[in-house]
N, C-alpha and C positions, 0 to 999 in steps of 0.2 A: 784383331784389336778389340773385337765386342768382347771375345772372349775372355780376353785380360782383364778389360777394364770396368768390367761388368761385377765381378764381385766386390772390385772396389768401391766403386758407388754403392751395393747395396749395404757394405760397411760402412761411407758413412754417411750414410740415413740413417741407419741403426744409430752411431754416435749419434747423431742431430738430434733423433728421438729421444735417445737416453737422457743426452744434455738438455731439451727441454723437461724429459720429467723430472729429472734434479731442480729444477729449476721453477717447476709448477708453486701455486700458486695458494698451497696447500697446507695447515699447519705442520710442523715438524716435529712436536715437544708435546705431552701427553695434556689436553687442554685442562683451560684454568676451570673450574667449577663455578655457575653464578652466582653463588655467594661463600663468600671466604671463611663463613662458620662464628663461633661466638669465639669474642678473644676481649682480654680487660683492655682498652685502652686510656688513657689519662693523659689532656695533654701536660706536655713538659716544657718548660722556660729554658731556652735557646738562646747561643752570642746576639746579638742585635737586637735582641726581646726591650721591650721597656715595661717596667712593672711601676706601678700604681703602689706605694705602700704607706695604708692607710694606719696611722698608733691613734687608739683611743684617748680621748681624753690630751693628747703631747700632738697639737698641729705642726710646734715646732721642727718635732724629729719625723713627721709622715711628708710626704713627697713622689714624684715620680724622678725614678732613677734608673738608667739603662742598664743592661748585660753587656759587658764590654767581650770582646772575640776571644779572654783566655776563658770566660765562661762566670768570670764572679763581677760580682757589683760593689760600690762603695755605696753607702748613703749616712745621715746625717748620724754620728754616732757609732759607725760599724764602717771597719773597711777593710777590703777584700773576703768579701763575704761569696763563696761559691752558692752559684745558682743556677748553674746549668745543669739538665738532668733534672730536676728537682718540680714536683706540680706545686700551683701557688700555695696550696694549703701547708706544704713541706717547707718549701720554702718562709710562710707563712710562721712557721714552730721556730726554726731553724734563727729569724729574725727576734720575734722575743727572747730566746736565750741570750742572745747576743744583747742586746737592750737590756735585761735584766740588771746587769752590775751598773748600771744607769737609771732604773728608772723599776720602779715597785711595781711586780707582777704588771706589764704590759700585754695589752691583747692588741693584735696585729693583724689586717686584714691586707692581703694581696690581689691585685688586679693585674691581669696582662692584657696591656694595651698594645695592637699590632704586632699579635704576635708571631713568629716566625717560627719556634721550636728547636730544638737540637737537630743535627743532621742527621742524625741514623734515624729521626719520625719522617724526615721530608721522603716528596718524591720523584724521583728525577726521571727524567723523558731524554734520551739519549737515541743517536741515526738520524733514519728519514722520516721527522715532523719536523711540521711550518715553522717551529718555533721551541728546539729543545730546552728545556730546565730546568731547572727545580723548584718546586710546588712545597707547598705546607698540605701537610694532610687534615683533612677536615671529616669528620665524623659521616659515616656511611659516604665515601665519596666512591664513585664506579669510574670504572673507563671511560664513559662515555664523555663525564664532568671534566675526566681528565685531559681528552682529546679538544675538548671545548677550548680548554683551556692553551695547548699549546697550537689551536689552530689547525687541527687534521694531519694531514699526509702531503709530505710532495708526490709530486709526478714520477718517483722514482723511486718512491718506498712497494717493497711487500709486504704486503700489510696482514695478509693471512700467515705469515712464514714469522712475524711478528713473538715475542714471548715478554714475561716477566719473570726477573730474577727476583727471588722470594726467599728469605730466611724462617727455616718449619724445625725447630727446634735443636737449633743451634748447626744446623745446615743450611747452603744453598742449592735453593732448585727453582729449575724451570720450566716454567710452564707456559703453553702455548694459549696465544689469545688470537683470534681473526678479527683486525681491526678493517679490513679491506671490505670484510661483510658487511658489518657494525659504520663504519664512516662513508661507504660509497654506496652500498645498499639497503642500508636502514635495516639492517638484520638485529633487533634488539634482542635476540638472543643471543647476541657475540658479547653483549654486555655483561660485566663482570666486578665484584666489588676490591676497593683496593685495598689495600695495609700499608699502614706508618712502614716505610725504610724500599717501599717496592721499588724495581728500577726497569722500568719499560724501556726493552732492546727493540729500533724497528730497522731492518736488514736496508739493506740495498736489492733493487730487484736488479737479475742480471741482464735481462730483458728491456 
């Protein structure tokens, strides 16, 4: 009977092993770099946005008026005015033309109050966090801001095994972040900076 059942067992230990090192605790995906390099960003006016639109000289026609969810606004004088996509300055040009067959050379100043952005700027935290989903991106914001924000990790995330899906000129890629390091042992070298449209995958541990 040793004899039998003896290479059995030593096979599987061997699985047990193996299946823990698949399973380790390690990143997977060629890691992210601490900082994501220079890139233009501008924010852009979002369904839900409410913009501030100030007409010189015409109190009349200036007001704050929302982005409604197909992406344009009405406001006093102009309706269905696309605004989504658009930074306030754009949107800004875009609103005197419009004004113009109403009103002599109009200068037009725009504000976004509370603002949200379009979706493909936002950033969404999807798996095992305390609290996935999606975020407005904010100028220089890191992982760490990020994590702050949706409340860390459960008890049941991998947090090294963790990545973000990234769009790098006109592809997606992934790349591997250790949030396990970075949230449970203060390794602020796991910290890493974000980009408008990022989507943080955090796994399930199997363990």
């Amino acid at each position: 009977m040793f004899k039998i059942w003896k290479p059995i067992a030593v096979a599987g230990v061997a699985l047990v092993l193996a299946a823990a090192a698949g399973c380790s605790n390690t990143p997977t995906y060629p890691p992210a770099s601490a900082q994501a390099g220079p890139y233009d960003w501008h924010y852009q006016v979002g369904p839900g946005d409410s913009v501030n639109v100030f007409v010189w000289r015409n109190p009349e026609v200036s007001g704050t008026f929302p982005v409604r969810p197909d992406g344009k606004m009405t406001m006093n004088l102009v309706e269905d005015l696309q605004a989504s996509g658009k930074t306030p300055t754009q949107l800004a040009r875009d609103i005197e033309k419009a004004l113009s067959k109403y009103i002599q050379e109009p200068i037009v100043t725009v504000i976004v109050a509370g603002g949200i952005g379009p979706f493909d700027q936002q950033i969404r935290v999807i798996g095992e966090a305390a609290k996935p989903q999606a975020l407005n991106y904010r100028e220089k914001m890191s992982l760490v801001d990020l994590m702050i924000q949706v409340g860390g990790l459960t008890d049941f995330a991998a947090g090294n095994k963790a990545y973000i899906l990234r769009a790098v000129d006109g592809k997606q890629e992934r790349i591997g972040v250790r949030l396990e390091d970075l949230v449970k042992a203060g390794d602020i070298s796991a910290n890493v900076d974000m980009r408008p449209g990022d989507v943080l995958v955090v796994p399930e541990s199997l363990f």
